[in-house]
Structures are given as C-alpha cells and as structure tokens.
N, C-alpha and C positions, 0 to 999 in steps of 0.2 A: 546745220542745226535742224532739227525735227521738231514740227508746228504739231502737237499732238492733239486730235480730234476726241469726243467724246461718245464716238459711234463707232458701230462695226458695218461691216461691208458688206454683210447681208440681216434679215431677220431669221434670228434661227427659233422653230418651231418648239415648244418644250417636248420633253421626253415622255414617250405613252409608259413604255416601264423604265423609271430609271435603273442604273445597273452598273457596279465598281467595275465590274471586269469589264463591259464595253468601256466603263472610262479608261482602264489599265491600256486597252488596245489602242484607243483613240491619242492616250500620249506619247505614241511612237512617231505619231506626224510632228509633234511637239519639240519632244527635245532627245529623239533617236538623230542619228549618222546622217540621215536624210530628210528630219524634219526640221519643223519650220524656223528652228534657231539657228541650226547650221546654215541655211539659206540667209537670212538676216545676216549674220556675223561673218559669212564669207563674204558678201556681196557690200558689204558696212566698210570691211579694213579695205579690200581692193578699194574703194572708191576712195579712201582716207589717203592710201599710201600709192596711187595713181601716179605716171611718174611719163612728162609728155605731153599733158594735158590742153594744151593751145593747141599741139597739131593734130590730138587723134580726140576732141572733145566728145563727137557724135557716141561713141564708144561708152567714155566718162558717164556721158547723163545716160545712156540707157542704162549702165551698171547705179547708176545712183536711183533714176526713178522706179525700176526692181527691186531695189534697197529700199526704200521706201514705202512698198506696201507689205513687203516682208513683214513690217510693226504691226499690220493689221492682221496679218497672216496667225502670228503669233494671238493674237487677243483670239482671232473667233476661236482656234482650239482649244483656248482654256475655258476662253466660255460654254465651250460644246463637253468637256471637261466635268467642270462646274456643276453643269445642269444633269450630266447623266451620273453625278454623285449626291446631288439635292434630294435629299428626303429617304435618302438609304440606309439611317442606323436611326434606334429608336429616341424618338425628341423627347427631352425634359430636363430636371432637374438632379433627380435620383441617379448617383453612381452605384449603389449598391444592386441596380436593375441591369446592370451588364447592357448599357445602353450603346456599346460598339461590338456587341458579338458578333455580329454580320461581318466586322471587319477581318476578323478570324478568319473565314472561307475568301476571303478577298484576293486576287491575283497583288496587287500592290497594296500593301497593308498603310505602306507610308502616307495613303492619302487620309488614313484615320488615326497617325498618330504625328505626324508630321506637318500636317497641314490640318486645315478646319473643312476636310472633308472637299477639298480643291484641289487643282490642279497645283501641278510641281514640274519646274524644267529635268525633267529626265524624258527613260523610252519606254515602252512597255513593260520590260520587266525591271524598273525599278533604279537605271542606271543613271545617274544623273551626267546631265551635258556636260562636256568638256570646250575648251578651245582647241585642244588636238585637233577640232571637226573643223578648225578651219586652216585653209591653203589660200594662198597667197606670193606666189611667185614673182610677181614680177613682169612679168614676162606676159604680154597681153593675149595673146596665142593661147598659150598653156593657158592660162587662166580661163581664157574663153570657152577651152577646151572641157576643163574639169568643172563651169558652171552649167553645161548643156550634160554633161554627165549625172552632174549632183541635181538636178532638177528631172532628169530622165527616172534616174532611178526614185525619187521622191515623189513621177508618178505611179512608179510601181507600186512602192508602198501603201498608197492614198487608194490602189484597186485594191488588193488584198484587205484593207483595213473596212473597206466599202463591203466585202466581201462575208467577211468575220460578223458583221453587226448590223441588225438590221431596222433599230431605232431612227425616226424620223429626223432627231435631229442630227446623229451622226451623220445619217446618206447626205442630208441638206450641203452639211459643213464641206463632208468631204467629193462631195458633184461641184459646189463652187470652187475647191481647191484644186479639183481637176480638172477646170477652166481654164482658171485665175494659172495654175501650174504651168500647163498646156501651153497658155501663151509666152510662157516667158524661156520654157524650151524652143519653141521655134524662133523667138527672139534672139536667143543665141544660136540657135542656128544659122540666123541673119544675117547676124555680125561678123561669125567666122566666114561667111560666104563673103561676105564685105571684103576683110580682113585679105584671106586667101584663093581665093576663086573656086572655092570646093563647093560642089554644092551638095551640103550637108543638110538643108531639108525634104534630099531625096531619100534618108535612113528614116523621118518620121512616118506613122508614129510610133515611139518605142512606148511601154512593148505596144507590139501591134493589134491595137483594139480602140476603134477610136470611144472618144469619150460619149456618143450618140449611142452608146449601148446602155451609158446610165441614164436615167429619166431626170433625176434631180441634175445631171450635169448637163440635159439636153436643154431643158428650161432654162437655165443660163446663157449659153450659146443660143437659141432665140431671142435673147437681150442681147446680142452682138457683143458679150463680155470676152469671146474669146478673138476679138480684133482688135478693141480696144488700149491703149499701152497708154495708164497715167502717169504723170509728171509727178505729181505729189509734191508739185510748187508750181506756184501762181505766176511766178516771175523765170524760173530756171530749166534745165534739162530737155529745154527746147528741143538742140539738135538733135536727142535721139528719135527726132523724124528719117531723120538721113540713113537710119537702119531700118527702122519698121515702118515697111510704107510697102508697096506693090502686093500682090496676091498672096492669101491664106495660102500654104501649101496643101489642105485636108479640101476644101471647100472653095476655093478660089474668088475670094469678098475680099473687098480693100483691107487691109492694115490702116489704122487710123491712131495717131498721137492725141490724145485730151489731155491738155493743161488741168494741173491742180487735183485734188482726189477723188477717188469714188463716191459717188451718194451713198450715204449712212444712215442707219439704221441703230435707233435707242438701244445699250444692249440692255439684258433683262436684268431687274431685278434678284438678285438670288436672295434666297429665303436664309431668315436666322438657323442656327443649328447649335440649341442652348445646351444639349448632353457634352457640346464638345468646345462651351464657351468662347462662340465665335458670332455675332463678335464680342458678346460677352459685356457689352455696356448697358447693365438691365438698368442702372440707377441713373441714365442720364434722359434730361428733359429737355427734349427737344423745342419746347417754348421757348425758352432760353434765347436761340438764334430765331426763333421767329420773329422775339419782339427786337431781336437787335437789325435783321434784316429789314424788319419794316423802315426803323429808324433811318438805315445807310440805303435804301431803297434798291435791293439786293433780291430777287427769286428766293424764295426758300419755303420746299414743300416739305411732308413727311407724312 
C-alpha cells in the first residue's frame, strides 16, 4: 500500500519567465521512455510480481523503497510543469479575446486544450505514456540489469533537459532529480554487484559528467541526498541496508538507509486560470465549509 504525503521533496522556486515549451521539454522527464513514470511502473510491477521473496528480500525492499519515491518523483515534475505553464495565456472571462493564442505557437498545444493549462502524462512532443515502457522479466538479473540502464539513460535525459532551459525552477527540479536519480543508478549497481560479482560501479558515471558540474545538483549532494536511500515505510524495507551501505563510488562517504520519507516541502499553490475554466467553480462559497469545519473541529483555510 502507499501512505501518500501531502508534500513534495523539495521547494521549488517559481518561474522568473514562465514558458509552454520549457514545459513541453520539461515533460519528457515525465511521461517520455525514460521518465519519471516508466521508473515508477517498472520498479511498481517487479516488486508486485517479485517471485523468491524470503530468500533474496534485501533486493525486494530496495526495488520497493525506489518504488516509492518514484510517486514523488512524478508529483515534483508536474509541479515544475504546472508552474512553468501558470500565467501563460491571457486570464479572464471573454472568449471572444482569443485568450489561448499563445497556445497556437506552443510546442504541445495539448496543455491548453487538454488540460487547464497542466501537466499530462506524455513526453515532450506530445506522446502519451504507454505500459509498453514497462519490463518485467522475471528474472532478477535481467531485471536488475534493464533498471540501472532505464535510470542511466534517465540521467541522460535530466542533462540535456537541464541543458535546453534555463528557468530556475526547472534547473531546481531537475539538479534534485540528478541526485535523487544518481543514487538509485549506483544502487543498482549495488545489487548487481551483490547479485553477481561484477563490479559494475566501476562503468559510473554514465554518461560521464558527474553531477558537480551542476550547481542546483551540487547543493543537493552537500545535503548528503545523494547517499541517502529511503524506505518510504516506517516499519518495512529494512534489508535494503544489506545492498546500500559501504562507499559512494564518485566520492567515497558512507551509503546510509533512512527509515520512512524524505522531509517535505508545502507544494505551491497554483493560480486560477478563468479563460480556460479551471477550476471553474466561481459560484462556490467557501464559508460554507468554514462554518461546518469549525463545527466538526477540522483545519479549514482559503
């Protein structure tokens, strides 16, 4: 089961120019081949369909607690999404003012007729996720194998994408993803070392550029985020101490397991967006639950 928090896993900064095409770009970490849903959903069913699980657990919980923050992985891109499409087509009432022509010249149009100006599980240009993107073998090896690939190449992505745009709160997003990424490629490098006796975090880092190049990723890594490996349960996935534990292969600092999730951060507010009736509930009065909150003695701001 997944105990869903109401925070993101970092604070992301708002955007100095918002901008549809850095968002166009920005959803290829999303819901491209090697974004952040393929991660989630391959690393989701291997754990579902785990087969062994008494004798090889260590394995189990590291593929689960990966799985795990994958759910958050997904939120902060739509949030960085979200905020680089906030306030990009003209607000109001009047349809007859062509209040989405900006969406005209827009690399993915879909976000201003498909959505309220949000994010969408597809990739950059437009394609929406498939399950195709996920593998699942069987075969813990193989598996191991194609999840240090599918996270290799998903830091390639996250550079080029860093690369393309140079908005504060894309670099944010994507400097933590290159952490957050980072560790869970040499974590499966781990494993297959575990596994087979290869020692496969002598290929890191692919590609070869460590993540100290980026400033937003280096700041991270001085928060020790990229030794870090959480559980994303309070009580379970203990043993994947038994893989991630002895020396960084970039930096050589302990590997260390923390029980239960990352410290989170409020995520933002997003603004109405009335041209595109989202949310579109102008006639409701939020008093309403004020006075029934006070009543059942319930939080309720606005």
């Amino acid at each position: 089961m997944i105990l869903k928090i109401d925070q993101l896993p970092i604070e992301l900064p708002r955007p100095k120019n918002p901008s549809p095409n850095d968002a166009a770009a920005v959803q290829e970490l999303l819901g491209g081949k090697f974004g952040e849903m393929s991660t989630l959903m391959n690393y989701t069913y291997q754990s579902f369909n785990f087969r062994g699980r008494k004798k090889l657990r260590p394995f189990y919980d590291l593929i689960c607690s990966i799985a795990g923050e994958e759910y958050g992985h997904i939120e902060v891109v739509a949030y960085t999404t979200n905020l680089l499409l906030t306030g990009t087509s003209k607000r109001g009432f009047d349809p007859t003012t062509t209040p989405l022509a900006n969406g005209v010249d827009a690399r993915n149009t879909s976000h201003f007729i498909a959505s309220g100006q949000s994010a969408l599980p597809m990739d950059s240009m437009g394609r929406f996720w498939s399950g195709d993107n996920v593998f699942n073998s069987g075969n813990l090896k193989l598996d191991l194998l194609h999840n240090f690939f599918l996270e290799c190449g998903a830091r390639a992505n996250k550079m080029r994408v860093y690369e393309m745009v140079d908005d504060p709160t894309a670099r944010t997003m994507v400097g933590y993803l290159l952490v957050r990424g980072g560790l869970h490629v040499v974590a499966y490098a781990k494993a297959l070392e575990k596994l087979t006796g290869v020692e496969v975090t002598k290929l890191l880092p692919i590609p070869d550029l460590s993540n100290e190049a980026f400033p937003e990723a280096k700041k991270f890594m001085e928060q020790k985020l990229h030794l870090q490996l959480y559980t994303f349960s309070q009580e379970d996935y203990k043993q994947a101490g038994l893989i991630w534990n002895g020396p960084h292969p970039e930096d050589g600092q302990e590997c260390v397991v923390i029980e239960g999730a990352i410290p989170g951060h409020t995520p933002p507010d997003l603004d109405e967006e009335p041209q595109l009736n989202a949310p579109g509930a102008d006639d409701f009065d939020p008093q309403m639950f004020a006075d029934m909150a006070k009543k059942m003695g319930i939080k309720y701001e606005y």
